[in-house]
PQR file with spaces between the fields and no chain letter, atoms N, CA, C, O and H, PARSE charges and radii, in Angstrom:
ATOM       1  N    UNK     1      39.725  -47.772   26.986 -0.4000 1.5000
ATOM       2  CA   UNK     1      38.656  -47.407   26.074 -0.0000 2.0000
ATOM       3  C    UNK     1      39.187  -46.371   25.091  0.5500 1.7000
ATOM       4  O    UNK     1      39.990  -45.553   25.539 -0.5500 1.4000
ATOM       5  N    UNK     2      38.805  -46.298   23.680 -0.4000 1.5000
ATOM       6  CA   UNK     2      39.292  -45.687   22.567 -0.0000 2.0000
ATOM       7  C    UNK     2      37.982  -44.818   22.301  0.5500 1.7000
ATOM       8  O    UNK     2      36.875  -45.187   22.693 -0.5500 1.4000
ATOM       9  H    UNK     2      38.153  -46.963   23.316  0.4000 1.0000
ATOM      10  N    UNK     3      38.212  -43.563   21.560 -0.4000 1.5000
ATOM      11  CA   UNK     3      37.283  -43.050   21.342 -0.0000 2.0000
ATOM      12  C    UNK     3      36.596  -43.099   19.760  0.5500 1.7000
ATOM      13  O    UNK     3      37.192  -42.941   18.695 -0.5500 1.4000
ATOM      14  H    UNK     3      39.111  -43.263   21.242  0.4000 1.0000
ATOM      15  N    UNK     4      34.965  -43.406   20.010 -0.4000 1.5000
ATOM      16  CA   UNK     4      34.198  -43.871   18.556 -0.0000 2.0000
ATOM      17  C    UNK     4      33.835  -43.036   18.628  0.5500 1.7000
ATOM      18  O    UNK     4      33.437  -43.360   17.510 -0.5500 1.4000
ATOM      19  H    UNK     4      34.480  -43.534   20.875  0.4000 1.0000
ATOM      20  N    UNK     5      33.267  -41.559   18.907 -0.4000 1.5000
ATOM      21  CA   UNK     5      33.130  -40.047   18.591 -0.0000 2.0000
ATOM      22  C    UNK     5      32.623  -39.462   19.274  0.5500 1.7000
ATOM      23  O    UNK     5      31.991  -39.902   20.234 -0.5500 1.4000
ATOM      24  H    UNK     5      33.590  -41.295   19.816  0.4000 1.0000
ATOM      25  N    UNK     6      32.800  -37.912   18.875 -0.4000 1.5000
ATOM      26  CA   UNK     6      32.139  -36.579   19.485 -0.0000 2.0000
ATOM      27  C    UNK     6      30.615  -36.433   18.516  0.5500 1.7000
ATOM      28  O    UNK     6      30.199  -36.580   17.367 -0.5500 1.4000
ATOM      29  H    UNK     6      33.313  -37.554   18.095  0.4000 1.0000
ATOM      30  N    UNK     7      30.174  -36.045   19.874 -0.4000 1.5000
ATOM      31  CA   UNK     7      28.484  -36.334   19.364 -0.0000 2.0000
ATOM      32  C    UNK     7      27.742  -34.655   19.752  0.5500 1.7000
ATOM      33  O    UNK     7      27.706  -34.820   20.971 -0.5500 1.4000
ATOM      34  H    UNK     7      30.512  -35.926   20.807  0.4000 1.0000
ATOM      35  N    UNK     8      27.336  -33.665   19.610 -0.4000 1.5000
ATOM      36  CA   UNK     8      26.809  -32.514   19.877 -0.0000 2.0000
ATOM      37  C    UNK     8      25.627  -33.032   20.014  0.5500 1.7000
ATOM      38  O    UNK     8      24.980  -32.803   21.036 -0.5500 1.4000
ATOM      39  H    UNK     8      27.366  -33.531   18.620  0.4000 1.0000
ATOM      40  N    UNK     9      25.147  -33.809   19.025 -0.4000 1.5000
ATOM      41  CA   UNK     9      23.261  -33.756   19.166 -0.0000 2.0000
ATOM      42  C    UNK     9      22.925  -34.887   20.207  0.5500 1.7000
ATOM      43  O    UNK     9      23.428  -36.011   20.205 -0.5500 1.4000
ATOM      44  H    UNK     9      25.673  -33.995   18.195  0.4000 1.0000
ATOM      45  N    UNK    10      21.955  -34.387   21.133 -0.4000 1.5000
ATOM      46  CA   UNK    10      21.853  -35.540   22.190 -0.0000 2.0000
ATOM      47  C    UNK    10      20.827  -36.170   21.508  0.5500 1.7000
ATOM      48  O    UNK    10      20.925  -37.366   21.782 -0.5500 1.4000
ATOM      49  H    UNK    10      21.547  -33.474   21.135  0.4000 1.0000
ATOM      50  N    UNK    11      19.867  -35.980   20.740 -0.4000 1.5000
ATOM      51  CA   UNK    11      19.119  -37.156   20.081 -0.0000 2.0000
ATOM      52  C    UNK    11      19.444  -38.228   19.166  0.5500 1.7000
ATOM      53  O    UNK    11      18.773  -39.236   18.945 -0.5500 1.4000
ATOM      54  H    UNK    11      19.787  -35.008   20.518  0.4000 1.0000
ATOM      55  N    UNK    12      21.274  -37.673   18.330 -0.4000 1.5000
ATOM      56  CA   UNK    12      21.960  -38.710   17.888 -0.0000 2.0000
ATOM      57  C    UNK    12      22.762  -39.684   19.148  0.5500 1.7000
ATOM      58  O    UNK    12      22.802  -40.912   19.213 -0.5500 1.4000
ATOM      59  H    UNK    12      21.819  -36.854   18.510  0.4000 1.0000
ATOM      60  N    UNK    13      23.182  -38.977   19.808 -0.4000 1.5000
ATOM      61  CA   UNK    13      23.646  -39.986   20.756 -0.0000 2.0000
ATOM      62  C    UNK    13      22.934  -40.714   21.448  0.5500 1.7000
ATOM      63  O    UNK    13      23.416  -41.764   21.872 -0.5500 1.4000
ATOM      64  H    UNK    13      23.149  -37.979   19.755  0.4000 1.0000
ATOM      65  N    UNK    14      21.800  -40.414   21.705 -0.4000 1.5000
ATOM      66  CA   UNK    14      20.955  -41.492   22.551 -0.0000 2.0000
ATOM      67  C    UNK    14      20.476  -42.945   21.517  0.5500 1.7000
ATOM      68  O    UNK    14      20.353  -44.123   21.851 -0.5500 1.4000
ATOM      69  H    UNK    14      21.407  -39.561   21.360  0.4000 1.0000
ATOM      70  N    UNK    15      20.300  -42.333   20.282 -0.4000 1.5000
ATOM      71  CA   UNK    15      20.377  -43.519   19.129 -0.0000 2.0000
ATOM      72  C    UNK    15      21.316  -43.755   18.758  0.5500 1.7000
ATOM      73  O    UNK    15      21.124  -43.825   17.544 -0.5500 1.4000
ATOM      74  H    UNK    15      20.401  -41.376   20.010  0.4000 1.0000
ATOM      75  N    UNK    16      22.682  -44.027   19.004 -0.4000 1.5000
ATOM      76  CA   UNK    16      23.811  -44.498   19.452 -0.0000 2.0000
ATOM      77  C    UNK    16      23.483  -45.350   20.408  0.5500 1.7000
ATOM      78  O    UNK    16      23.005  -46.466   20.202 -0.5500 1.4000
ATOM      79  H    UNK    16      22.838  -43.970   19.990  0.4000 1.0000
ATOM      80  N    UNK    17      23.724  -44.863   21.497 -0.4000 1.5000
ATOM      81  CA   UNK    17      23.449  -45.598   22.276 -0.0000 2.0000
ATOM      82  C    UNK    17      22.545  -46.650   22.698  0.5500 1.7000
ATOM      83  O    UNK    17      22.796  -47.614   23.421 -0.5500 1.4000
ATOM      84  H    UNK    17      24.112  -43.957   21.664  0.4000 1.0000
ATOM      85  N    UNK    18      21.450  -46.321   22.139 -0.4000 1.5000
ATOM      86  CA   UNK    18      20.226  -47.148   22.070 -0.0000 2.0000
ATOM      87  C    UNK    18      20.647  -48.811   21.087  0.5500 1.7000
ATOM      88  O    UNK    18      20.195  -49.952   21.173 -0.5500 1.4000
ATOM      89  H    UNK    18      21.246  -45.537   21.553  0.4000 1.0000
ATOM      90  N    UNK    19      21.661  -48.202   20.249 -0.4000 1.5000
ATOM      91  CA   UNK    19      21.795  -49.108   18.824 -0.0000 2.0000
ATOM      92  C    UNK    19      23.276  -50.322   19.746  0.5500 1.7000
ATOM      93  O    UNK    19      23.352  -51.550   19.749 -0.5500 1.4000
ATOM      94  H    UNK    19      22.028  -47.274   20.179  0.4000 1.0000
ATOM      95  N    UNK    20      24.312  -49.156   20.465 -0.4000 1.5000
ATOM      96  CA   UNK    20      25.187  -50.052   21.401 -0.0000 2.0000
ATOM      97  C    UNK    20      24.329  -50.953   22.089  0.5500 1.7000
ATOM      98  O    UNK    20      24.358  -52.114   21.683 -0.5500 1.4000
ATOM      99  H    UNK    20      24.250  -48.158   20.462  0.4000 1.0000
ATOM     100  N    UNK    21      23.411  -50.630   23.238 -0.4000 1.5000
ATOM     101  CA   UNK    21      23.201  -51.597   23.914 -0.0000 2.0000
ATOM     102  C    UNK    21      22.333  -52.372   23.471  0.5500 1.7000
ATOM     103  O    UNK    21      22.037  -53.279   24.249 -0.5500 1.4000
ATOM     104  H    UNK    21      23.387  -49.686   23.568  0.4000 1.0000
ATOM     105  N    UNK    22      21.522  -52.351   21.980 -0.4000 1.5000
ATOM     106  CA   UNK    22      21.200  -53.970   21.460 -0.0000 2.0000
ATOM     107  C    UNK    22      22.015  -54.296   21.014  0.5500 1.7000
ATOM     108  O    UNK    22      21.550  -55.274   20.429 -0.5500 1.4000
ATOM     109  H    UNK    22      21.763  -51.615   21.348  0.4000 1.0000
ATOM     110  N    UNK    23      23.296  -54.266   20.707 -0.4000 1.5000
ATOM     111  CA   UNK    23      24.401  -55.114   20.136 -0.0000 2.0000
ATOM     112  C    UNK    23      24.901  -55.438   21.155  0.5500 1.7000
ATOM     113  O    UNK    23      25.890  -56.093   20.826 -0.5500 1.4000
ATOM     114  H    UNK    23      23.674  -53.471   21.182  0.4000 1.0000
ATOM     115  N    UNK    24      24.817  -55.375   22.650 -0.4000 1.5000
ATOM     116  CA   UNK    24      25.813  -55.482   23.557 -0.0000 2.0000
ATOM     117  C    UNK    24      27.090  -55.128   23.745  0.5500 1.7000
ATOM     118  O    UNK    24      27.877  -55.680   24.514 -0.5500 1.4000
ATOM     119  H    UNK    24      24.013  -54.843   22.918  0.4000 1.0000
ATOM     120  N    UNK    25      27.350  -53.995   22.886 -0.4000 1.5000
ATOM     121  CA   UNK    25      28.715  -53.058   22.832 -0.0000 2.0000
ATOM     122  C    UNK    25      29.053  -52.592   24.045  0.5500 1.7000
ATOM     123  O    UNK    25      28.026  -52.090   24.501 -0.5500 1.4000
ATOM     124  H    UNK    25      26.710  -53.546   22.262  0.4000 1.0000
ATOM     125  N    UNK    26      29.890  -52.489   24.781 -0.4000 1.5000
ATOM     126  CA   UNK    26      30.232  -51.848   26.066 -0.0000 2.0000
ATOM     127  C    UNK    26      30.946  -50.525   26.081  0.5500 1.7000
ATOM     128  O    UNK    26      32.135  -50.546   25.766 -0.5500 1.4000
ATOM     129  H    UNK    26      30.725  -52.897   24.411  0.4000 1.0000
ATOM     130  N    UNK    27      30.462  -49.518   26.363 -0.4000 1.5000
ATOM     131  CA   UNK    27      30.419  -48.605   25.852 -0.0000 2.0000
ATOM     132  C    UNK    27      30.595  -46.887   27.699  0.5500 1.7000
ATOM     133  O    UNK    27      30.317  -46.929   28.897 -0.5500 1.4000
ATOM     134  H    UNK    27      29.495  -49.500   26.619  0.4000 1.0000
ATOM     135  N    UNK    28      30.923  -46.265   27.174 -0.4000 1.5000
ATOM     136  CA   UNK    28      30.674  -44.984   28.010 -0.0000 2.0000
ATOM     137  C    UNK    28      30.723  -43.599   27.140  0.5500 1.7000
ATOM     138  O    UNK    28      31.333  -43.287   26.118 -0.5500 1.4000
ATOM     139  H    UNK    28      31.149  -46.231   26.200  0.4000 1.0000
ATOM     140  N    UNK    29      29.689  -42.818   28.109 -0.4000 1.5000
ATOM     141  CA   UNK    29      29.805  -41.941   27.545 -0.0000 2.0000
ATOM     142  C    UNK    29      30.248  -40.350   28.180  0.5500 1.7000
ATOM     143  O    UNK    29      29.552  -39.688   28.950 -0.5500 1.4000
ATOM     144  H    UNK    29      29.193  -43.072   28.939  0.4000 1.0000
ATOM     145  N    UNK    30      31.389  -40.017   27.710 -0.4000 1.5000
ATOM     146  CA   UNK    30      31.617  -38.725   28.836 -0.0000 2.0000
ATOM     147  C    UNK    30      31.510  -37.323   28.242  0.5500 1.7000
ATOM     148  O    UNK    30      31.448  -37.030   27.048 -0.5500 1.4000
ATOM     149  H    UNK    30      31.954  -40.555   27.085  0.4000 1.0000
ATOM     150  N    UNK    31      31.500  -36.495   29.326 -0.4000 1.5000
ATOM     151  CA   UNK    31      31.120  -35.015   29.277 -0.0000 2.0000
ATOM     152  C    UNK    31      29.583  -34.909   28.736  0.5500 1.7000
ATOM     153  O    UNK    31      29.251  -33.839   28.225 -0.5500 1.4000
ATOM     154  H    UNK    31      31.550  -36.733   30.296  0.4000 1.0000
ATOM     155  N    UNK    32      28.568  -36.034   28.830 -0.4000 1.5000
ATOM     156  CA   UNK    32      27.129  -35.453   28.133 -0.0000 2.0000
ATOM     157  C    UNK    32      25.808  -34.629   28.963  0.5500 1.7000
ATOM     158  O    UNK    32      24.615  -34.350   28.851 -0.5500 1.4000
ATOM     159  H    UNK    32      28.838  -36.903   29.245  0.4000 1.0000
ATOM     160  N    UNK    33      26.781  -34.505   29.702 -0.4000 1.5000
ATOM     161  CA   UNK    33      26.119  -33.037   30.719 -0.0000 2.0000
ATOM     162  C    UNK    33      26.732  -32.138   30.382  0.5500 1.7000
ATOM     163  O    UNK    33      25.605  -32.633   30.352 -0.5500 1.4000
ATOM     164  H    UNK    33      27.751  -34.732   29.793  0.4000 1.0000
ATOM     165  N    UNK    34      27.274  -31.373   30.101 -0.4000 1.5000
ATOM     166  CA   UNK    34      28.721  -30.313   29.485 -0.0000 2.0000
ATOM     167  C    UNK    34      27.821  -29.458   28.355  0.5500 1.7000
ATOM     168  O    UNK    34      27.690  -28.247   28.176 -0.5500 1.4000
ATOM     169  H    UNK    34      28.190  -30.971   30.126  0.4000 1.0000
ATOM     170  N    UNK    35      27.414  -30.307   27.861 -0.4000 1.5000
ATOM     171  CA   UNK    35      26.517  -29.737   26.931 -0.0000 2.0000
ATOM     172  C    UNK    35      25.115  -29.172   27.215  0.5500 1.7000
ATOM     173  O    UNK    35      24.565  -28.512   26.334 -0.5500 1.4000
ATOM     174  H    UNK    35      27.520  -31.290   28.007  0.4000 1.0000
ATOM     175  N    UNK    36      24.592  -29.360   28.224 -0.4000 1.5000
ATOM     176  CA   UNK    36      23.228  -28.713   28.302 -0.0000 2.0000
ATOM     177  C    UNK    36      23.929  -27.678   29.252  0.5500 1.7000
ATOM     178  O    UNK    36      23.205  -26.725   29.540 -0.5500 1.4000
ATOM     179  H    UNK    36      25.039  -29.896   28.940  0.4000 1.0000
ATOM     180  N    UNK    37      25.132  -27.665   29.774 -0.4000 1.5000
ATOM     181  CA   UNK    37      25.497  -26.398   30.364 -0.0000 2.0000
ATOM     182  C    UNK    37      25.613  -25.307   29.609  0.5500 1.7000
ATOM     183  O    UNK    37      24.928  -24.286   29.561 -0.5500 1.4000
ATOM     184  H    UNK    37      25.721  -28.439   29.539  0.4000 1.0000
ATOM     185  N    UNK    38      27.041  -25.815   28.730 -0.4000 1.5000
ATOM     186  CA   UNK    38      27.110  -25.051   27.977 -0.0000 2.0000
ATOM     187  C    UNK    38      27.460  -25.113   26.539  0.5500 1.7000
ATOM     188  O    UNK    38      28.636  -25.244   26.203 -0.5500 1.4000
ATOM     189  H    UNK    38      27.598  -26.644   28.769  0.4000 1.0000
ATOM     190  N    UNK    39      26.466  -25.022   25.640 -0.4000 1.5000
ATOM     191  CA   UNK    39      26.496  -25.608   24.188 -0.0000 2.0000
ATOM     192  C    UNK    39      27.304  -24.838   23.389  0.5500 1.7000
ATOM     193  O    UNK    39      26.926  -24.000   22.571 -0.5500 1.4000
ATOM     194  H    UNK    39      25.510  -24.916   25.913  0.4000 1.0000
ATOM     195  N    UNK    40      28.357  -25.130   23.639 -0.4000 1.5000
ATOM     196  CA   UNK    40      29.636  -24.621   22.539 -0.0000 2.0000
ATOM     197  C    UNK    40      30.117  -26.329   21.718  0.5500 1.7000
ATOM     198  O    UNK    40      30.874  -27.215   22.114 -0.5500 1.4000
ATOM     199  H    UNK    40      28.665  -25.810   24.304  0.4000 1.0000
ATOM     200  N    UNK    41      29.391  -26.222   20.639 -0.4000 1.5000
ATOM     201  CA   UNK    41      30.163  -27.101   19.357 -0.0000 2.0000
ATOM     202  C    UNK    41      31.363  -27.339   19.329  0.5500 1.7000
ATOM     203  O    UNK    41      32.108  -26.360   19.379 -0.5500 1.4000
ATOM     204  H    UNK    41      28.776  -25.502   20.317  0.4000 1.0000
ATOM     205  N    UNK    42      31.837  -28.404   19.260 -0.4000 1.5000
ATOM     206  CA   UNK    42      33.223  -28.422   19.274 -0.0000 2.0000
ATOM     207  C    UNK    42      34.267  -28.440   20.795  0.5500 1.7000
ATOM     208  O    UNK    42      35.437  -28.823   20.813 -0.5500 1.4000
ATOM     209  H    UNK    42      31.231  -29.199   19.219  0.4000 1.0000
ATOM     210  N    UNK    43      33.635  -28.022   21.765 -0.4000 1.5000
ATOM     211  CA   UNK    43      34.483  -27.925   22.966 -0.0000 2.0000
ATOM     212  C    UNK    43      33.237  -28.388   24.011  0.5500 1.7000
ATOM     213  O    UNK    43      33.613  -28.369   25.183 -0.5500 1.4000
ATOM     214  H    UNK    43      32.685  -27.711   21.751  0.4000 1.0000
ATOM     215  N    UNK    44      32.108  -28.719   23.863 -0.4000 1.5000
ATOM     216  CA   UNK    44      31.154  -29.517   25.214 -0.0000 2.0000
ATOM     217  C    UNK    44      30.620  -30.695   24.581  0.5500 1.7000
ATOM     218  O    UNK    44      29.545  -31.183   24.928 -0.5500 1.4000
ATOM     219  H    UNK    44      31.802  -28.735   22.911  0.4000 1.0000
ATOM     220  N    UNK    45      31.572  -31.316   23.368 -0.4000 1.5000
ATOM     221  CA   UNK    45      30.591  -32.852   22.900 -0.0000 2.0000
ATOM     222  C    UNK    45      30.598  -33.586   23.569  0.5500 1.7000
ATOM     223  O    UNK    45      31.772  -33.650   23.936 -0.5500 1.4000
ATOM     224  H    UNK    45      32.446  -30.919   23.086  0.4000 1.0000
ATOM     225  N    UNK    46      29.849  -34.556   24.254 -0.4000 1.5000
ATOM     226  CA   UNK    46      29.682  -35.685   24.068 -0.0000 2.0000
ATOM     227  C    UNK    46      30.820  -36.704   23.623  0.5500 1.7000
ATOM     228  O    UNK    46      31.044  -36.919   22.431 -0.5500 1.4000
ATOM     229  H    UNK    46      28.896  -34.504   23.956  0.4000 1.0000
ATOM     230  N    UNK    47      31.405  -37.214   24.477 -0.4000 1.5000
ATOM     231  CA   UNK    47      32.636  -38.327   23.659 -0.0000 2.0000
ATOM     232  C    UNK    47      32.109  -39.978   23.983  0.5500 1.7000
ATOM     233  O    UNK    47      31.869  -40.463   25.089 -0.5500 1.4000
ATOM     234  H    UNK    47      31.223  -37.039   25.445  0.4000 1.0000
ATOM     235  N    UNK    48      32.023  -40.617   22.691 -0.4000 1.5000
ATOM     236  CA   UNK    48      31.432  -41.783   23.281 -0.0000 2.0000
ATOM     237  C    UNK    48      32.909  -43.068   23.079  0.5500 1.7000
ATOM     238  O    UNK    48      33.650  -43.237   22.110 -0.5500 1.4000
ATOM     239  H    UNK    48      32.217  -40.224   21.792  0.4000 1.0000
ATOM     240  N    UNK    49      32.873  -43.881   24.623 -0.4000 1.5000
ATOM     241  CA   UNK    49      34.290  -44.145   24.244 -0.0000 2.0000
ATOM     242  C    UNK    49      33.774  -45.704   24.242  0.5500 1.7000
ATOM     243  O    UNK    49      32.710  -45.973   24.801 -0.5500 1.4000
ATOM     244  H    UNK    49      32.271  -43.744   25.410  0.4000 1.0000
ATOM     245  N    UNK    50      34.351  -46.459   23.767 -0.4000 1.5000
ATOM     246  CA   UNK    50      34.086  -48.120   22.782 -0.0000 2.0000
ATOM     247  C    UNK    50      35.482  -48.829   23.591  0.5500 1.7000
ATOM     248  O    UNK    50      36.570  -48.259   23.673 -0.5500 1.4000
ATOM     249  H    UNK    50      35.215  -46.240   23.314  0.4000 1.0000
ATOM     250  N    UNK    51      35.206  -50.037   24.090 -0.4000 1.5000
ATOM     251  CA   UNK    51      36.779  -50.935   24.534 -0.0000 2.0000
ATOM     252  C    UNK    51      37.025  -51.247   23.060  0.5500 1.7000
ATOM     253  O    UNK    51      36.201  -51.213   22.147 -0.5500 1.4000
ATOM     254  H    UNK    51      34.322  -50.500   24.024  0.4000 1.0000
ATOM     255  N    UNK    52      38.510  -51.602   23.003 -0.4000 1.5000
ATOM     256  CA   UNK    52      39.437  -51.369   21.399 -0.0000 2.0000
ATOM     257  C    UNK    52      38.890  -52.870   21.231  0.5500 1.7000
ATOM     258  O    UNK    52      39.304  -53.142   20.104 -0.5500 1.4000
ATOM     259  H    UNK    52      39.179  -51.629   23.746  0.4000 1.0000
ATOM     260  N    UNK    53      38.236  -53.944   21.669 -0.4000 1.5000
ATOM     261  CA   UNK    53      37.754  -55.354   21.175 -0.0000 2.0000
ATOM     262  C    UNK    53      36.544  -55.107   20.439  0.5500 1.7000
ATOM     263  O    UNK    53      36.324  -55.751   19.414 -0.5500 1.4000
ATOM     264  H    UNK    53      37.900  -53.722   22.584  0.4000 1.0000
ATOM     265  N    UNK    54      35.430  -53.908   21.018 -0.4000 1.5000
ATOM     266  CA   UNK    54      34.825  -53.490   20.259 -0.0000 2.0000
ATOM     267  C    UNK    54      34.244  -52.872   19.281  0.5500 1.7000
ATOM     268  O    UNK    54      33.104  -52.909   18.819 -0.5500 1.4000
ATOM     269  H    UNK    54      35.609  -53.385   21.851  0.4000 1.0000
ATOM     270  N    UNK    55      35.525  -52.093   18.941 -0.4000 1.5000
ATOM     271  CA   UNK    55      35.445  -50.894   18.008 -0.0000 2.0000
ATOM     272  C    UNK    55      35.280  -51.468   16.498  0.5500 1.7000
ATOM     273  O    UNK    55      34.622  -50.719   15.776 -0.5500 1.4000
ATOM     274  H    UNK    55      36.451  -52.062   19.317  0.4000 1.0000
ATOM     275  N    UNK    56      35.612  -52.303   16.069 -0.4000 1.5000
ATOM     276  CA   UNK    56      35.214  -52.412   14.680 -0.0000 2.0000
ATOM     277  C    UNK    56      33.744  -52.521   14.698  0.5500 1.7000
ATOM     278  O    UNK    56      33.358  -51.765   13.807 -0.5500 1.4000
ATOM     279  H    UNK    56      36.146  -52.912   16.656  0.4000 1.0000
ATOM     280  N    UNK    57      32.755  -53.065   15.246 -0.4000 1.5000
ATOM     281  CA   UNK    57      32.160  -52.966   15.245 -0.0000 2.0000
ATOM     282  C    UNK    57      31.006  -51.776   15.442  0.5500 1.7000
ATOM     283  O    UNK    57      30.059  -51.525   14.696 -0.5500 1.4000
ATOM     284  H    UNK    57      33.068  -53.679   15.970  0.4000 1.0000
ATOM     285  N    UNK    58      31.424  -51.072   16.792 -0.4000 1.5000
ATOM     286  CA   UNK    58      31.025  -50.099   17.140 -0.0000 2.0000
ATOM     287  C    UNK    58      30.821  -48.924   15.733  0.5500 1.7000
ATOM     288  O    UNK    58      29.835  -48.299   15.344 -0.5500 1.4000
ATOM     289  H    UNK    58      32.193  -51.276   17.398  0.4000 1.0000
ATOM     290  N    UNK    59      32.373  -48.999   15.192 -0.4000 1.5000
ATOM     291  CA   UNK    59      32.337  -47.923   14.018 -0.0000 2.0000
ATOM     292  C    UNK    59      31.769  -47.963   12.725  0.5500 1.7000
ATOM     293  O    UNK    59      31.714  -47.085   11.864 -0.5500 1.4000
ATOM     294  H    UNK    59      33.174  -49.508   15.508  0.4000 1.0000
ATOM     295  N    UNK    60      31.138  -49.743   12.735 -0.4000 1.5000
ATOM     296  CA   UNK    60      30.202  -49.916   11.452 -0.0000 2.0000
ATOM     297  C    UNK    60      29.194  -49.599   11.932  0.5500 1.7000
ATOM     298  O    UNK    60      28.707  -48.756   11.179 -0.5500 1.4000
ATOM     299  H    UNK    60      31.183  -50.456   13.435  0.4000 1.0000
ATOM     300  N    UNK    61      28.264  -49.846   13.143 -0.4000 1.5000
ATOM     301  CA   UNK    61      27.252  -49.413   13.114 -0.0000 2.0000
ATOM     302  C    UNK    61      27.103  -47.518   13.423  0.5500 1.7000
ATOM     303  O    UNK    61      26.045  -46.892   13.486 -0.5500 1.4000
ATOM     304  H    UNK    61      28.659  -50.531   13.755  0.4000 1.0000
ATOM     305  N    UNK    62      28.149  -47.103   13.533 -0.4000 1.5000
ATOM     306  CA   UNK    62      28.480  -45.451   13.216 -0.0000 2.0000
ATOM     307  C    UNK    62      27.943  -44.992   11.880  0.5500 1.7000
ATOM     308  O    UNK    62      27.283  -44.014   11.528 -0.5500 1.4000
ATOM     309  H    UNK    62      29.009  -47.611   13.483  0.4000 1.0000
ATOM     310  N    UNK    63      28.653  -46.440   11.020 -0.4000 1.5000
ATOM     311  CA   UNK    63      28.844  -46.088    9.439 -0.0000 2.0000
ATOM     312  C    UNK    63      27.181  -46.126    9.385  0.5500 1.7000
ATOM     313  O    UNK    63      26.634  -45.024    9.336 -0.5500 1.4000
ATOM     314  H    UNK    63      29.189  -47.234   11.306  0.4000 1.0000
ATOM     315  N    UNK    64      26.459  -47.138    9.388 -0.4000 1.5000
ATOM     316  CA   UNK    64      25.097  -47.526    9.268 -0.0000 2.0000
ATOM     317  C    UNK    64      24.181  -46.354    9.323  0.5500 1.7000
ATOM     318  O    UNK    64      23.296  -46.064    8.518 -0.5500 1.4000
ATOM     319  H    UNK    64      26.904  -48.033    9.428  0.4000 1.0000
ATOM     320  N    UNK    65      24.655  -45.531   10.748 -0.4000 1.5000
ATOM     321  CA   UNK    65      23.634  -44.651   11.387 -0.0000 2.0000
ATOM     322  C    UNK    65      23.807  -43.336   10.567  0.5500 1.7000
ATOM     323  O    UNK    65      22.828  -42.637   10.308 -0.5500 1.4000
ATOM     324  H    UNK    65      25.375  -45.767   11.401  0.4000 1.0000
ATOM     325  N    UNK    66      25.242  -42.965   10.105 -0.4000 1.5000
ATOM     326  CA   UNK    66      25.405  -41.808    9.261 -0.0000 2.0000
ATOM     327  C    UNK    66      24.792  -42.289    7.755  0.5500 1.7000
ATOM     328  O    UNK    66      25.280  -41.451    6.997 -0.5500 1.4000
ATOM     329  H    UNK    66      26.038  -43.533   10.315  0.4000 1.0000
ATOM     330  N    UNK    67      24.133  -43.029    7.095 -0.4000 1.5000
ATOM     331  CA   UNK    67      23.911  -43.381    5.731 -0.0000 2.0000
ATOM     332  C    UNK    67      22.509  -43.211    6.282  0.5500 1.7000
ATOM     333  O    UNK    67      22.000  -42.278    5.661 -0.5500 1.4000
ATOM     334  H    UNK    67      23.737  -43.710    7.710  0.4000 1.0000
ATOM     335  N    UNK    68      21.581  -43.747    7.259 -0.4000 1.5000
ATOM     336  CA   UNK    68      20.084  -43.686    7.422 -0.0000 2.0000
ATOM     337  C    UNK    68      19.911  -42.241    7.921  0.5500 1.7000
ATOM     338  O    UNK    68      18.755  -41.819    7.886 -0.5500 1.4000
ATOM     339  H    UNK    68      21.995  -44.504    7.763  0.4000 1.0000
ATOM     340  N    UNK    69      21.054  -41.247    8.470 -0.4000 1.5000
ATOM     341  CA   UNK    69      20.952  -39.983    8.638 -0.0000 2.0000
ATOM     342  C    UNK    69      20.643  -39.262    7.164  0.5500 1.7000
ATOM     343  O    UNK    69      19.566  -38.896    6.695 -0.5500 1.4000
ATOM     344  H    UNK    69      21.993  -41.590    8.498  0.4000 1.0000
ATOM     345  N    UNK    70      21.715  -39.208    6.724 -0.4000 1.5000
ATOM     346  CA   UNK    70      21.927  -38.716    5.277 -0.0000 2.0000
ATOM     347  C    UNK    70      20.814  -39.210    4.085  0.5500 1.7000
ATOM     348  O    UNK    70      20.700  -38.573    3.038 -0.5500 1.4000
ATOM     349  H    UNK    70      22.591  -39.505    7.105  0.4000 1.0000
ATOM     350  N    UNK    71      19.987  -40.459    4.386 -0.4000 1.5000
ATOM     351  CA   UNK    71      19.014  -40.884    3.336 -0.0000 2.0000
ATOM     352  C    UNK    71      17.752  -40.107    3.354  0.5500 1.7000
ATOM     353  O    UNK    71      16.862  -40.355    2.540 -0.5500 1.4000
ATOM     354  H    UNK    71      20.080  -40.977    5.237  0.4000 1.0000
């Protein structure tokens, strides 16, 4: 598994995730307890990791979710 990103906000990652498993992306996500321990940015994210068959995909709908963020 390759990594499709570090995520701090758990309400973006759960819509991540939410958006993986209707595409049927296979997907994990590690350290997302780390963070309600202890919320240091940058050193307790969230890493969401994508198998490398899925990643092009995975990283367009990344692209998707950062443009409906930003709109």
């Amino acid at each position: 598994m390759k990594l499709l990103s570090k995520i701090t906000d758990m309400i973006a990652l759960q819509i991540l995730c939410d958006v993986l498993d209707e595409k049927g992306i296979e997907y994990r996500v590690d350290d997302a307890g780390m963070h309600a321990l202890m919320p240091l940015p940058g050193i307790t994210d969230a890493r969401v990791m994508v198998h490398g068959a899925d990643m092009e995909a995975a990283e367009q709908i990344l692209r998707d979710l950062s443009h409906l963020q930003n709109s």
